[in-house]
N, C-alpha and C positions, 0 to 999 in steps of 0.2 A: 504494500500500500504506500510508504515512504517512496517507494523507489517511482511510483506512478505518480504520485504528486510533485515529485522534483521533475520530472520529465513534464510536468502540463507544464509546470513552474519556469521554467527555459524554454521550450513553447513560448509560451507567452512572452519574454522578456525579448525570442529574437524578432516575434511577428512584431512587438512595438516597436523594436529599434528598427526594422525594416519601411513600417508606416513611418517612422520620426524621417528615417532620409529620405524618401518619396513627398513628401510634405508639400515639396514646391517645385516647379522646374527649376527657379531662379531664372537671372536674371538676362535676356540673350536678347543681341542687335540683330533687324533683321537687313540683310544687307540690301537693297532697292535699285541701286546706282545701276548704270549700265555698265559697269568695269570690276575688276578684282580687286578687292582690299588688298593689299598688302600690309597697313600697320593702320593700327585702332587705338590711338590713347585718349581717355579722358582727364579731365582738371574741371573742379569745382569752377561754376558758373562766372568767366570775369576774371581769374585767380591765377592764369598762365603757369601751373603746378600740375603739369604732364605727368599720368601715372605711366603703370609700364605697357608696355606692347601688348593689348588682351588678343590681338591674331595667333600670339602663340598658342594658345587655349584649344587651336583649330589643328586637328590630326596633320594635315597640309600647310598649317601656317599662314592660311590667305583664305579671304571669304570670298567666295566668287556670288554672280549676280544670281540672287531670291536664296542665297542660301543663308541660315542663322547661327551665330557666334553667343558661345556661352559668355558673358560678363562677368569675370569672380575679383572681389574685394571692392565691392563698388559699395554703398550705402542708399539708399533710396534719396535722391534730390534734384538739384536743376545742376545741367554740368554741359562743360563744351568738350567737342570733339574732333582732332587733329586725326584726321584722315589721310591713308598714304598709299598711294598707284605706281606701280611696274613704271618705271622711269623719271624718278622721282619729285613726282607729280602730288602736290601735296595740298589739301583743303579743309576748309573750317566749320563747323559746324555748329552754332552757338540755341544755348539754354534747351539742351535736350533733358526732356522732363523721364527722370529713373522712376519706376516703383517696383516695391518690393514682385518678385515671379512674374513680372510683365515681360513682354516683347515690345522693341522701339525698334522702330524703322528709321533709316535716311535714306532720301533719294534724292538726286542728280539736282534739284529743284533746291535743294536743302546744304548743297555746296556753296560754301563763298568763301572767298578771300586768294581763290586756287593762284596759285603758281605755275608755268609752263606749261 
């Protein structure tokens, strides 16, 4: 009987620790552009404080066009985005609104500041 109750007992502890990481997708860009990402940093709204490169997040390294990029270490807020293309071809994207397990888009429409 002990030996059947420790077994439901872990049972249960792996099926919740399994719902606790399913919980959310988090939080992923989806890519709209007509071109390959190459590099995806964000920095708090106005703040020119580039995190790191989230393409690396991408098995490939680079998000090609309508495909989506997991986000990690971000916080849910307003934030801008230094976008970066095969030739380095590089654009801005200002007060992209994060929430928590959502999906954001940019697209081609939503580039400024581009370089070359």
């Amino acid at each position: 009987m002990l030996r059947v109750s420790a077994s439901i007992a872990l049972l249960l502890m792996s099926t919740a620790a399994l719902f606790a990481q399913g919980k959310g997708k988090g939080v992923r860009l989806w890519n709209l552009t007509a071109s390959t990402i190459t590099g995806f940093e964000l920095s708090p709204a106005g703040q020119n404080a580039w995190g790191p490169n989230q393409t690396l997040n991408d098995k490939d390294k680079e998000v090609d066009h309508d495909e989506r990029l997991r986000i990690t270490g971000v916080e849910p807020g307003r934030y801008d985005a230094k976008v970066s293309y095969a030739g380095a071809r590089q654009c801005f994207v200002r007060d992209i609104e994060i929430r928590t397990d959502a999906v954001f888009s940019i697209a081609d429409k939503d580039l400024k500041d581009c370089n070359k």
